[in-house]
N, C-alpha and C positions, 0 to 999 in steps of 0.2 A: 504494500500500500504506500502510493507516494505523498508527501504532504499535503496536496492538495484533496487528496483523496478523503472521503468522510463516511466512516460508519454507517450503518444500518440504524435508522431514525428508531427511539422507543416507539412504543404502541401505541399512539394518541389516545390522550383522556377521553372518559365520555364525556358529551358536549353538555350541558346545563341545561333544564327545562328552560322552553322557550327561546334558546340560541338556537339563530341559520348554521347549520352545517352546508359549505360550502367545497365544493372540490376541484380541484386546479391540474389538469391534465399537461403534467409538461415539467420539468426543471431547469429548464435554460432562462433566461432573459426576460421576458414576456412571463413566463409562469411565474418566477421571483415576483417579478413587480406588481402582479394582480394578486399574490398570497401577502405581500406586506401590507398592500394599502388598505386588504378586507381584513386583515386579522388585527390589525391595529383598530378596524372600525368595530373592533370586537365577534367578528364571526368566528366560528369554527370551519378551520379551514384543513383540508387534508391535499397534499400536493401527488401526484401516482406519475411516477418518473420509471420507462421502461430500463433504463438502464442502471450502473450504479455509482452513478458520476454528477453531479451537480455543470450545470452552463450552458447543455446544449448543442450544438453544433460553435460554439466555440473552444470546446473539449476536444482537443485533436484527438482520432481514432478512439473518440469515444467509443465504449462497448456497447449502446442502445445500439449500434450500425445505421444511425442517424445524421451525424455528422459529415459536413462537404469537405472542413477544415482540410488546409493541405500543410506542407513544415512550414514555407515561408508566407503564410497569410499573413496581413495587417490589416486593421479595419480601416477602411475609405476618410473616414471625418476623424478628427482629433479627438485626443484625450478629452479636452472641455466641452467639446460638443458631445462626444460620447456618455460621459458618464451620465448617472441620476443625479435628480438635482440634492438628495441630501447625502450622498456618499463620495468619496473625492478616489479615484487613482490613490496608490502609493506615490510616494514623493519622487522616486527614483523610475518611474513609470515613462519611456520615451513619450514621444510627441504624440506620432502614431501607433499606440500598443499593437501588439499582436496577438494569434492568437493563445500562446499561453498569459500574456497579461489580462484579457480579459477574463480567461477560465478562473485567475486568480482572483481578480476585482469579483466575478459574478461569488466566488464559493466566500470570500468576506462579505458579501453584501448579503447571502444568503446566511453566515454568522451572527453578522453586523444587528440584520431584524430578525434573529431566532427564529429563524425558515426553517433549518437543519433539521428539528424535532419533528417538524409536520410535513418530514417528503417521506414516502413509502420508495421506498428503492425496489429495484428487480418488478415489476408491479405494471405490467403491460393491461391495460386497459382493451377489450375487445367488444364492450356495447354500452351504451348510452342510451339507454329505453324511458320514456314520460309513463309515471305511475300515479296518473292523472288526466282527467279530460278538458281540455282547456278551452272548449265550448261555453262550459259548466261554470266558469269562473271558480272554480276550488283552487285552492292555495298549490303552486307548481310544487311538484315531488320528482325525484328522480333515482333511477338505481342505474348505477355503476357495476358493471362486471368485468370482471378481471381475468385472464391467461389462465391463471392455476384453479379458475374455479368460486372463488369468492366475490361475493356481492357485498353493494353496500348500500343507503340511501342518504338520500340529499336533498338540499330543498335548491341549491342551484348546482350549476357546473359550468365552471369555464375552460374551454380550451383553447389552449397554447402549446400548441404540439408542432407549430411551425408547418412551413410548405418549400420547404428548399431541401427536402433527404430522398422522395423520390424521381429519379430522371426522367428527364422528357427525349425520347430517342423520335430523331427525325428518320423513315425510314430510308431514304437515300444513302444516308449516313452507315447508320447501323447496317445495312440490309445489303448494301452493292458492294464498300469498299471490306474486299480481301483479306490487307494488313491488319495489323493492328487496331483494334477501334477501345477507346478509351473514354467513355462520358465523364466532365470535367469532375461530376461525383467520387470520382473512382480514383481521381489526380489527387496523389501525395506528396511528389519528392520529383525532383528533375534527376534522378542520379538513373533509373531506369532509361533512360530517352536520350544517355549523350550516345553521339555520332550517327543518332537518326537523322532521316529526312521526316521533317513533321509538318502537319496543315493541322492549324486550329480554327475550330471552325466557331464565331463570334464574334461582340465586340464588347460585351457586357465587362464588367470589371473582374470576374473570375477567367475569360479570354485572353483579357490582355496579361493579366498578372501572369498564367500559366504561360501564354508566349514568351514574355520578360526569363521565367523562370529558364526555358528550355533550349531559347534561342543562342546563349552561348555558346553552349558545345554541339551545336548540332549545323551540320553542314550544308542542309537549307531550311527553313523555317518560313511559312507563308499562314497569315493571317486572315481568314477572310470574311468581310465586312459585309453581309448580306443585306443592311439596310445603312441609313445616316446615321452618325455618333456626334456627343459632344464628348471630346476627354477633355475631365479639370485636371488642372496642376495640382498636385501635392501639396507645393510651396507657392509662396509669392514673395519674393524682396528674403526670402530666408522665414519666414511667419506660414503658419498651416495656412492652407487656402479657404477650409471651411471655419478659419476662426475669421475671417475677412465680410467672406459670404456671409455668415450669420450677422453680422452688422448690417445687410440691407433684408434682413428677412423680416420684415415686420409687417403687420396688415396695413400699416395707412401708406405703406408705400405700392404700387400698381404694379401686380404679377408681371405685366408685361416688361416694365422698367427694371425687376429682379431679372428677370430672364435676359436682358438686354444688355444688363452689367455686366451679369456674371459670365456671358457671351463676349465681352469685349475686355474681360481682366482675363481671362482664358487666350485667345486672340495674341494681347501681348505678351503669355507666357508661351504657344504652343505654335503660334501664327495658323494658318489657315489649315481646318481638316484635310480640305480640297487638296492642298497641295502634299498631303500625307500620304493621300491615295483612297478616302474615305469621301464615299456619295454626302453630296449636302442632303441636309434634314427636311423631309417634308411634312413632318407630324412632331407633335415632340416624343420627346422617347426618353427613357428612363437614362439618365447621365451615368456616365463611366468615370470615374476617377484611376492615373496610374501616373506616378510619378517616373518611369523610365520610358516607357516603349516611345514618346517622341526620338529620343538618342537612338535606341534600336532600328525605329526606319531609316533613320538620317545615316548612322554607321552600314544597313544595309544588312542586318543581322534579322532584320524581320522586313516582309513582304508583304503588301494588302493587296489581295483578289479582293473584285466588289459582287461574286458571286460566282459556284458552281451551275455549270449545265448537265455533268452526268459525272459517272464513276466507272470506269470501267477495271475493277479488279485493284492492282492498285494506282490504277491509270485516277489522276482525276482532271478533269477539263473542264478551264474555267470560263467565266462569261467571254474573257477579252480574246477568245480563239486558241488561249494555249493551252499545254494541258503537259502534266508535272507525274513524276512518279514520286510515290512518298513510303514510309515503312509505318508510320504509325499518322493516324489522323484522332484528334483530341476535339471532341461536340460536347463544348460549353455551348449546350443548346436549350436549357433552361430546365425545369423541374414541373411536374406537375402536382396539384394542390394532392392531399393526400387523408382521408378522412372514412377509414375502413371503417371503424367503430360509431359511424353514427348513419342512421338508416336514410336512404336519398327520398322517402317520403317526410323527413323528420327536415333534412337541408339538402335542397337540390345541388346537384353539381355535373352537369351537363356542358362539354366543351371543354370542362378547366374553369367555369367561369359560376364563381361564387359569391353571388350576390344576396349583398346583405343591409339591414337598417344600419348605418354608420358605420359599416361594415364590421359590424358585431350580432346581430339579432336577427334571425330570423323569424318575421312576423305570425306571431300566433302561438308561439312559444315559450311564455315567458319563463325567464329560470334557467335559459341556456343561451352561452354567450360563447363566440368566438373571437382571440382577441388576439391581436400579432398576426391576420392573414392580408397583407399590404407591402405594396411596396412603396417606396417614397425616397424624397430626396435628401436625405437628413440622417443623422443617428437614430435607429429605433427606438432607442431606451427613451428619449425624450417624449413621444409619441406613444409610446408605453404606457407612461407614469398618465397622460390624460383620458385614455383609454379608460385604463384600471380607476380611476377616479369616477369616470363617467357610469360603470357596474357596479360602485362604493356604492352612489344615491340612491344606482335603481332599488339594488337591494334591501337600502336603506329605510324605504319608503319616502325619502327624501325627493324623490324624482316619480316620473309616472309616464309610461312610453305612451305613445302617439296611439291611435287605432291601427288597425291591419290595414286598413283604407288607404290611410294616410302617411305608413310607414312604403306600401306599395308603390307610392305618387313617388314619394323619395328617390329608391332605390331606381326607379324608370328613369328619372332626371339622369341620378348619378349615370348607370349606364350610357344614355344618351350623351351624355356629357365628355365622356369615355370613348367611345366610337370616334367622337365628332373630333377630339382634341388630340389623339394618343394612335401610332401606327399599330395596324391591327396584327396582336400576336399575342400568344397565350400569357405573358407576365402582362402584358399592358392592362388586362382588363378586371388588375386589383390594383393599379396604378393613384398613388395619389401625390398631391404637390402637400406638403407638409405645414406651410402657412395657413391654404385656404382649408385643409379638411382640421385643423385644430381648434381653425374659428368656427366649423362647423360644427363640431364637438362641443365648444363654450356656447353656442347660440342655442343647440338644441338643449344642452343642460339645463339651460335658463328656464327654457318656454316647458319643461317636464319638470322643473322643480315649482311652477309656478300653478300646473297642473296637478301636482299632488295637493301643494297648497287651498288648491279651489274642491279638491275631492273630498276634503275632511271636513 
């Protein structure tokens, strides 16, 4: 056991008459931050972590078999913008942790608010069943069943089980080429891959990072960019980039004016995509952070295709009429959402595409919440903590959701919104800007707290 390593949780107390037991599906990041803020509001909260590791997919070769982590990950945003707001990094913590820093940060955070006692380790979760009619209006109940056989009940449940552990295989990819095929899932270590010829196929921040990684020793390396990218710098002037950016992230300033800065402080760090070899942008699209691979195309150690047209074996041949032999091809080609344990009559999920009230609720439900299924432009943990605040009330009776009517009109917008704003591809369509859906979070809290107020 290494030190970060933590024991098998005692047996949770029995919960006190008239306390919510609450259950929190997950231990990484997201699971943390929605078990402090409920058990601090005094719930009874029980955390069911399939593996036996605290952090999540920032637990490198965590044993849930859940984790992307590879050796040299770092998180995208800085230390300041990463953290919780009431817990700090160690003092000694670089700029950009990585991922054993955060593994460390999350398993003190989860010391820090006595999490540790209320995770059930080894404790894989396999159904999520309503033991209640929610027609009826009767107070929501819920039993939990577990891998080994055991059941439990609850009066809510939140899951934080994340969407980034199982791959999304493009059949082109997986199906045609011959060689090597390797889903970025599976990418550990660049130490397998010197003296291949390699094509990664992406441009998301796990593409570029895993190119960066492999591109040194390897005798050709091709990159390809199948849609437009922004890549942010790292640094700016020697300062994190997202400690900069966060100084124009505010509501009274005009999305468009953020996107427009942050487009033109990018510009003077990176100069033109175009001229990198990356299609300009027609939609916006989820941002890439990589502080090397500009050096890498410029040295010539990495190569941007702006698309495949076929495979032939380990022939691949790209849009521009050429076409490359390679030994090993890497499709950082994204993840699909992943939710065996809850019935698709319970929450649909058709396409990849999981649509939800604030992208937490599905309507009709009450008592069950999904929390961390988004992507966005920012550190999660920050976006976390308003989340986990936002199920504090409901459960609270502080708050009081919208009708099924009315959470429907939502969720239609939102998508709509989606379509219309975001290039259409399976991540896009839990895509959010982190400013605008925060304020949407504090707006709707208002208008549900102001409704519970009027119900009593």
């Amino acid at each position: 056991m290494n030190e970060l390593s933590t024991p098998a949780a005692p047996d949770a107390p029995t919960s006190p008459a008239g306390v919510k037991r609450i259950a929190v599906i997950g231990a990484g990041a997201c699971g943390l931050c929605a078990a402090k803020y409920l058990s601090q509001a005094g719930f009874d909260v029980t955390i069911f972590e399939i593996g036996t590791q605290i952090g999540g997919l920032w637990c490198f070769m965590n044993d849930n078999q859940r984790s992307s982590a590879y050796r040299t990950l770092h998180i995208n945003t800085s230390r300041g913008v990463t953290r919780f707001h009431d817990l700090d990094f160690d003092a000694d913590v670089q700029a950009f942790p990585d991922h054993a820093d955060m593994h460390a940060y999350l398993v003190k955070y989860a010391r820090h608010f006595d999490l540790v006692r209320r995770i059930r380790f080894q404790s894989r979760v396999v159904d999520i069943r309503p033991l209640f009619d929610p027609e009826t209006g009767e107070a929501p109940a819920w039993e939990v069943a577990l891998e080994e056989g055991g059941t439990d009940r609850f009066d809510a449940v939140v899951v934080a089980s994340g969407h980034l552990s199982v791959p999304l295989h493009v059949p082109m990819f997986h199906d045609d080429f011959t060689g090597e095929y390797v889903h970025g899932h599976d990418y550990k270590a660049p130490e397998p891959y010197v003296g291949k010829r390699i094509c990664v196929i992406g441009v998301g921040n796990s593409a570029c990072a895993i190119a960066g990684d492999v591109c040194v020793t390897a005798p050709r390396c091709v990159l390809v960019a199948r849609s437009g990218v922004l890549i942010l710098p790292k640094l700016f002037c020697g300062i994190p980039f997202t400690d900069i950016t966060r100084r124009i992230q505010r509501p009274w300033i005009p999305a468009w004016l953020r996107r427009k800065l942050t487009a033109w402080l990018t510009y003077l760090v990176h100069g033109s995509m175009a001229k990198l070899g990356f299609k300009a942008l027609d939609k916006r699209a989820h941002v890439t952070s990589n502080g090397t691979i500009v050096t890498d195309i410029a040295y010539s150690r990495i190569t941007v295709k702006q698309g495949i047209e076929r495979i032939d074996g380990r022939t691949i041949h790209f849009v521009d009429g050429t076409a490359e032999e390679f030994d090993t091809l890497i499709a950082a080609t994204g993840y699909l959402i992943d939710l065996p344990f809850i019935s698709r009559d319970i929450v649909p999920l058709e396409d990849n595409r999981l649509e939800l009230y604030k992208r937490m609720v599905q309507p009709g439900w009450p008592g069950l919440y999904l929390m961390g299924f988004f992507n966005t432009d920012t550190a999660l943990n920050m976006v976390y903590e308003h989340q986990a605040r936002w199920v504090r009330d409901i459960e609270l009776g502080e708050a009081r959701l919208p009708t099924k009517t009315e959470m429907k009109a939502d969720m239609a917008a939102k998508r709509a919104w989606v379509e219309a704003t975001y290039k259409d591809s399976p991540r896009h369509t839990i895509e959010e800007e982190h400013v605008p859906y925060i304020g949407e979070l504090k707006t709707s809290l208002r208008r549900m707290r102001k409704a519970a107020r009027r119900a009593i």
